[in-house]
Backbone as a printed PyTorch tensor [residue, N CA C, xyz], in Angstrom:
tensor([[[ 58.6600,  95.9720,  81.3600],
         [ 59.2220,  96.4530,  82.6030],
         [ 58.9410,  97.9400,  82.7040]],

        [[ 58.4820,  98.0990,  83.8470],
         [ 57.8830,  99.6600,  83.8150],
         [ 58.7210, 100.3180,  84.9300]],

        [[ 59.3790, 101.2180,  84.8160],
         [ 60.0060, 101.9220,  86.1850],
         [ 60.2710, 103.3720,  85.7380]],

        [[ 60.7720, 103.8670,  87.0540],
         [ 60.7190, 105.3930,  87.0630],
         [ 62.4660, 105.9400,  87.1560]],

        [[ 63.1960, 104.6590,  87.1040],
         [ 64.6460, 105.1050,  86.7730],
         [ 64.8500, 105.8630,  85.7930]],

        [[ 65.7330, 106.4280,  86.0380],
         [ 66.5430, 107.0400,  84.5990],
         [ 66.8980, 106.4010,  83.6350]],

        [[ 68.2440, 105.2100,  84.2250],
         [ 68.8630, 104.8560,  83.8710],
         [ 69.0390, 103.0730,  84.0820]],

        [[ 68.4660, 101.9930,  83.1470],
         [ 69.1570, 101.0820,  83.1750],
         [ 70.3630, 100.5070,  82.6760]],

        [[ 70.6830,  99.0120,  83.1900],
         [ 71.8540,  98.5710,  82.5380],
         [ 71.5040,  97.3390,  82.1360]],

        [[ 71.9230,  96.8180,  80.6070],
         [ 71.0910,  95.2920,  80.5590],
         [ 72.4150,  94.5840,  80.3670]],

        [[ 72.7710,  93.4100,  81.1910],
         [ 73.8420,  92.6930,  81.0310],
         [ 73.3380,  91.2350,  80.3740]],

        [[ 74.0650,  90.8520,  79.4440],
         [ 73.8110,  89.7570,  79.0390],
         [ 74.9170,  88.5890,  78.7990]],

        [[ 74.5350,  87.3930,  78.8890],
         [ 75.3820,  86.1500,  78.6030],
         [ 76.5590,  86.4330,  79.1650]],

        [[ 76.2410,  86.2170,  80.9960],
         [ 77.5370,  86.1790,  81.6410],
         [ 77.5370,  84.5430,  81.8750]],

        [[ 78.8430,  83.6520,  81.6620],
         [ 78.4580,  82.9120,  81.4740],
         [ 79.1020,  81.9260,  82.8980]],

        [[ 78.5050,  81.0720,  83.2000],
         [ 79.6460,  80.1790,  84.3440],
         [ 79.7160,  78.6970,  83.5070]],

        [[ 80.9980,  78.3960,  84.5380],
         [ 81.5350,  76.7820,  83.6640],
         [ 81.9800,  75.5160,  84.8260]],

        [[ 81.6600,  74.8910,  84.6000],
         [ 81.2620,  73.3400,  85.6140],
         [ 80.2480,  73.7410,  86.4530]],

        [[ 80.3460,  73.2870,  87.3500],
         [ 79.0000,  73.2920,  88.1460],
         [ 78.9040,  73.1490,  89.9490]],

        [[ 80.1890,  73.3030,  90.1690],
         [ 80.4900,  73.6150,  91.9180],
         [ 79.5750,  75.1840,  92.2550]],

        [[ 79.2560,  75.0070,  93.2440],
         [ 78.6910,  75.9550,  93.8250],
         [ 79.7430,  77.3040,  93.9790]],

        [[ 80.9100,  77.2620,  94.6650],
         [ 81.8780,  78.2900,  94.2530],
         [ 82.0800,  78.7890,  92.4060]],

        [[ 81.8840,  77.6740,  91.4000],
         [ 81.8330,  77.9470,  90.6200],
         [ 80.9720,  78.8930,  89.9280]],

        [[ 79.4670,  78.4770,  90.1260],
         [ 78.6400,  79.2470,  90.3210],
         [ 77.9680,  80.9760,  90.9610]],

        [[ 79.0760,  81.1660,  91.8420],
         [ 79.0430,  81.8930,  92.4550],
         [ 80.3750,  82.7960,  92.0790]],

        [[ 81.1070,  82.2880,  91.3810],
         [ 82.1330,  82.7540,  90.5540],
         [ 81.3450,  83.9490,  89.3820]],

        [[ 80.1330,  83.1760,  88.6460],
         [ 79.8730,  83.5760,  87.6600],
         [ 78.5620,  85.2990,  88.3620]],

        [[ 78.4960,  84.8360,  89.0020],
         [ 77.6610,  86.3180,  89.7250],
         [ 78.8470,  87.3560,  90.1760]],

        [[ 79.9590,  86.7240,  90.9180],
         [ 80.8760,  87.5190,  91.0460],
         [ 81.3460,  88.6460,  89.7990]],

        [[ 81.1960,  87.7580,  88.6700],
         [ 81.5630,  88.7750,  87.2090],
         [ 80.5240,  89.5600,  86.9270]],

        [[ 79.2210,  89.0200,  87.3280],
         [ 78.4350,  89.6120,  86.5140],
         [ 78.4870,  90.9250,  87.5910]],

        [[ 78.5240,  91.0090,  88.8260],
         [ 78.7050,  92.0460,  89.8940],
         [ 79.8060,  92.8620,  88.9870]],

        [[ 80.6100,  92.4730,  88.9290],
         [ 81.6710,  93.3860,  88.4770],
         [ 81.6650,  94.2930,  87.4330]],

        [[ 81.0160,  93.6750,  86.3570],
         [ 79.8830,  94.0710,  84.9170],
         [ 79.1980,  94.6790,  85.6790]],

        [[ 78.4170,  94.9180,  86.2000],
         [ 77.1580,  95.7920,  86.7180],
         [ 78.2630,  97.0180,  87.9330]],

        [[ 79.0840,  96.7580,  88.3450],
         [ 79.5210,  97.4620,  89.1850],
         [ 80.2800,  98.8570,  88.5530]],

        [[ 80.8600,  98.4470,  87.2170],
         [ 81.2520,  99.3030,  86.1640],
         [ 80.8490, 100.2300,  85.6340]],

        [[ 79.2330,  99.9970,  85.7030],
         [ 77.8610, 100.5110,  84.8540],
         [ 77.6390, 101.5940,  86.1860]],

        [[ 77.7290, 101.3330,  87.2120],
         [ 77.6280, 102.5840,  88.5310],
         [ 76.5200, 101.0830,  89.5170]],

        [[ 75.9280, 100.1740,  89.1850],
         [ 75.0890,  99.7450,  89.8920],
         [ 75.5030,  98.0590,  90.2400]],

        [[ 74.3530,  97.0660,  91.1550],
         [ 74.6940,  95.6770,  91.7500],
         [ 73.6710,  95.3140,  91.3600]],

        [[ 74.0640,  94.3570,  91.5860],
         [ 72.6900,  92.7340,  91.4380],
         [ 71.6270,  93.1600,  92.5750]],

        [[ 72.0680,  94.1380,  93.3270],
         [ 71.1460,  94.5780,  94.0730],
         [ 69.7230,  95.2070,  94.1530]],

        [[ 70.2100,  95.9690,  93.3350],
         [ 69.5140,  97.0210,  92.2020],
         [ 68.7300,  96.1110,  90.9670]],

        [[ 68.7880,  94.7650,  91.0300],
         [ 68.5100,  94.0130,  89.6100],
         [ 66.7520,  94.2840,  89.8910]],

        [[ 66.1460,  94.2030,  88.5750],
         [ 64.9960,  94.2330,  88.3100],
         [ 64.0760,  93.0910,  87.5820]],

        [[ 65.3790,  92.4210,  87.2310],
         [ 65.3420,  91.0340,  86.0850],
         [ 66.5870,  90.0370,  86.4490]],

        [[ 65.9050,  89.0880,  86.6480],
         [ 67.5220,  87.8830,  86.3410],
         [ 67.2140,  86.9570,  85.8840]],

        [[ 67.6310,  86.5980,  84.5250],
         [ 67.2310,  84.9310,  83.8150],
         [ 68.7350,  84.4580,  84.0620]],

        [[ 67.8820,  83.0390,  83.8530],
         [ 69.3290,  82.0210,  84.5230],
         [ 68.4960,  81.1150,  83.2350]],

        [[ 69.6990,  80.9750,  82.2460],
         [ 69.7170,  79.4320,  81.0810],
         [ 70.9850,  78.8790,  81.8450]],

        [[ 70.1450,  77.7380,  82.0670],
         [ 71.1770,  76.4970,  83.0630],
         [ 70.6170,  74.9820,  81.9190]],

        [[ 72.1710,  74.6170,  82.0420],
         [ 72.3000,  73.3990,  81.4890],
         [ 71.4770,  72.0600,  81.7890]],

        [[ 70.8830,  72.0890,  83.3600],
         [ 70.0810,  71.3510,  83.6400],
         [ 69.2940,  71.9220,  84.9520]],

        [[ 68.1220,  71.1690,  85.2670],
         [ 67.7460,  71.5570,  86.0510],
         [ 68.0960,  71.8890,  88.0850]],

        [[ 68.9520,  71.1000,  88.1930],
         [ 69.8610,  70.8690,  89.6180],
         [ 70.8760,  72.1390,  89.2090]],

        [[ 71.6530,  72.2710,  88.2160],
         [ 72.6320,  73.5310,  87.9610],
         [ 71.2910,  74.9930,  88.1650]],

        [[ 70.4560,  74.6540,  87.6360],
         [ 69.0710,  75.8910,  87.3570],
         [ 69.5730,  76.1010,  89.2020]],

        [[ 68.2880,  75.0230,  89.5030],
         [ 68.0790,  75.4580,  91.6750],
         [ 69.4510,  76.3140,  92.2750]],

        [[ 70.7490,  75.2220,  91.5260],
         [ 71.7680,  76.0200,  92.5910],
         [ 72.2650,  77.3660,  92.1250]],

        [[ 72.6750,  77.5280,  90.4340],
         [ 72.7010,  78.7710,  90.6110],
         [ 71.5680,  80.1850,  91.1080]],

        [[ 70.3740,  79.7000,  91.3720],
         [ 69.2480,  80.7870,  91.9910],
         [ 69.5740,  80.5540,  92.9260]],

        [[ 70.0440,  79.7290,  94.2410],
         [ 70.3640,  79.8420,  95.3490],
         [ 71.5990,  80.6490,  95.6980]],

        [[ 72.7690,  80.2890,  94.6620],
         [ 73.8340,  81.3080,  94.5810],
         [ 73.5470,  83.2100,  94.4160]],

        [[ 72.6950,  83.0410,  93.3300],
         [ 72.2840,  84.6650,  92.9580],
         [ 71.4670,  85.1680,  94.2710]],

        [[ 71.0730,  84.5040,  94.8170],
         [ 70.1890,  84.9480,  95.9040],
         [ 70.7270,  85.7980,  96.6220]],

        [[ 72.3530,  85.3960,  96.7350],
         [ 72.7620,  86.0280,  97.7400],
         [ 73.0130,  87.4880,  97.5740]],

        [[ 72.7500,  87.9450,  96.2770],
         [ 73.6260,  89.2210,  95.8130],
         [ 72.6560,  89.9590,  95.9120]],

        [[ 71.2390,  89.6170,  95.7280],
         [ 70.2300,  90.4300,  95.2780],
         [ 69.1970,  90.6080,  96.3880]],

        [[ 68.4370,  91.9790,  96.4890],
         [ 68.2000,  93.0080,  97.6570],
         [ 66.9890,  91.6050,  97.9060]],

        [[ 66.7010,  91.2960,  99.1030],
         [ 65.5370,  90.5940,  99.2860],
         [ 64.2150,  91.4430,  99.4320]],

        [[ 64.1980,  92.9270,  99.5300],
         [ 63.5810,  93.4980,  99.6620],
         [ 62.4720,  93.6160,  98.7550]],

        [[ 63.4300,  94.2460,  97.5760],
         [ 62.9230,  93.9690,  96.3660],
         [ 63.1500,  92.8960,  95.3010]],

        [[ 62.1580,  92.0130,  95.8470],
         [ 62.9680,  90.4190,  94.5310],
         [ 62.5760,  90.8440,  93.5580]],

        [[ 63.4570,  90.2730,  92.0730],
         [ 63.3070,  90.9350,  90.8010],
         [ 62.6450,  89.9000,  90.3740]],

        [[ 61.8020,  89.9330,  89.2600],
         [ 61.7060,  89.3380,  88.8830],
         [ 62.6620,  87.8150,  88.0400]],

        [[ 62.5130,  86.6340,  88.3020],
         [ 63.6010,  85.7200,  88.1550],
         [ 62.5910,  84.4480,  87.0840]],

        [[ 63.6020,  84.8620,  86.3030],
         [ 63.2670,  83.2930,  84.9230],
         [ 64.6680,  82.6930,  84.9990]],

        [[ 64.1800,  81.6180,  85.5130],
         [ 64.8060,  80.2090,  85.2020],
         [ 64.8030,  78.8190,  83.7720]],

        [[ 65.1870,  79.3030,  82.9690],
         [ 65.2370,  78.2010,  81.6890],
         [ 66.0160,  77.4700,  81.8970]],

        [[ 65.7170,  75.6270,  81.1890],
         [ 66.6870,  74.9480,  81.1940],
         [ 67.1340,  74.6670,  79.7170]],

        [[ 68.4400,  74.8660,  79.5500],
         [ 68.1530,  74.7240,  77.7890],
         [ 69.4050,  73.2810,  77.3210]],

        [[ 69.2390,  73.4070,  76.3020],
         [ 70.0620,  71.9330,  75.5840],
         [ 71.6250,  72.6320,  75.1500]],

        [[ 71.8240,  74.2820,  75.0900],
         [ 72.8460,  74.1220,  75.0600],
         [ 73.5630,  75.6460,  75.4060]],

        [[ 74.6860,  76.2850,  75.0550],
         [ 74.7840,  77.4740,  75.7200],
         [ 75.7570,  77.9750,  74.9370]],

        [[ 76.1520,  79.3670,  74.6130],
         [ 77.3420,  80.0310,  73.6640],
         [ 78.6150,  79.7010,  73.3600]],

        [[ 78.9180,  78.7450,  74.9600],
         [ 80.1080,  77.9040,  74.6200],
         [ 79.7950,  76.6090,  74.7920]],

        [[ 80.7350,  75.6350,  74.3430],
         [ 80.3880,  74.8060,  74.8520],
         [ 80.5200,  73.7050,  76.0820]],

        [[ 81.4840,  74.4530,  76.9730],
         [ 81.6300,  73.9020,  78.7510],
         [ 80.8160,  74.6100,  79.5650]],

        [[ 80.1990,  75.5820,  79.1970],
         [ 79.3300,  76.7390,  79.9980],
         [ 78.1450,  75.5500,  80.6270]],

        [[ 77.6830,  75.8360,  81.7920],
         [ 76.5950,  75.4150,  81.8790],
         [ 75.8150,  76.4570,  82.3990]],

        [[ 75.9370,  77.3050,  82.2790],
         [ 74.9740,  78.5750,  82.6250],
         [ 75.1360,  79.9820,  82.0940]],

        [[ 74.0430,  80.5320,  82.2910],
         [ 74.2540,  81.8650,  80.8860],
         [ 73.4430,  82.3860,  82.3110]],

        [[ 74.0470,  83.9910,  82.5670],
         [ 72.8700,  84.8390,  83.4990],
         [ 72.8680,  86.1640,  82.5080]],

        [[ 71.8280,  86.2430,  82.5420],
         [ 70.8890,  88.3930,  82.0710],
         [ 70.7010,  89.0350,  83.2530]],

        [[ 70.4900,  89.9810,  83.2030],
         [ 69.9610,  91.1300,  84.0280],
         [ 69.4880,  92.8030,  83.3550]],

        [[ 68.9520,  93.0330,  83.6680],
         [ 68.1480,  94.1680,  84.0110],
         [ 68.1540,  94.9420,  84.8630]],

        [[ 69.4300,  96.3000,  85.6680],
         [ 69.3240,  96.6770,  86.6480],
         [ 69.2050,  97.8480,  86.7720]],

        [[ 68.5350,  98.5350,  87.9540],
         [ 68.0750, 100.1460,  87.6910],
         [ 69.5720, 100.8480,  88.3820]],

        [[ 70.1410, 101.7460,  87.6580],
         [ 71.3450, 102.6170,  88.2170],
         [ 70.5670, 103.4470,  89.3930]],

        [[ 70.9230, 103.4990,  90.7310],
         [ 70.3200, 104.3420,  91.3440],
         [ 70.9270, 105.6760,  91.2780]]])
């Protein structure tokens, strides 16, 4: 990742649990809040991996994150599906990478 920020913030293993779309959108809500702490948003993201429990949880939480993040500049976005996650009701783990403006 190459940029001319000063300052990033790398958030990792925010995690969400079941799989409703509010649920989902729960788990960006934290990670906003985590990043909002740091001085910056999902707005500002430069990176977002999504480890989703399956592939239908994968699509909807990127449709959820969509909403947070600048369309201007899309960040780069990895989507993994994996067999399992830090806890074990989680079905989704999000990262980020965001430049403090």
């Amino acid at each position: 990742l190459k940029t001319n920020a000063r300052t990033l913030v790398i958030s990792s293993g925010q995690l969400g649990f079941r799989s409703t779309d509010a649920d989902l959108a729960l788990a960006f809500e934290r990670l906003q809040n985590t990043l909002a702490a740091a001085g910056t948003t999902l707005a500002n993201a430069a990176q977002l991996s999504i480890l989703a429990a399956s592939l239908d949880i994968g699509r909807r939480t990127e449709a959820q994150g969509r909403k947070y993040l600048n369309s201007r500049y899309d960040p780069a976005i990895l989507r993994v599906n994996v067999e399992g996650l830090p806890a074990l009701d989680a079905t989704v783990s999000l990262d980020t990478i965001a430049v403090v403006p």
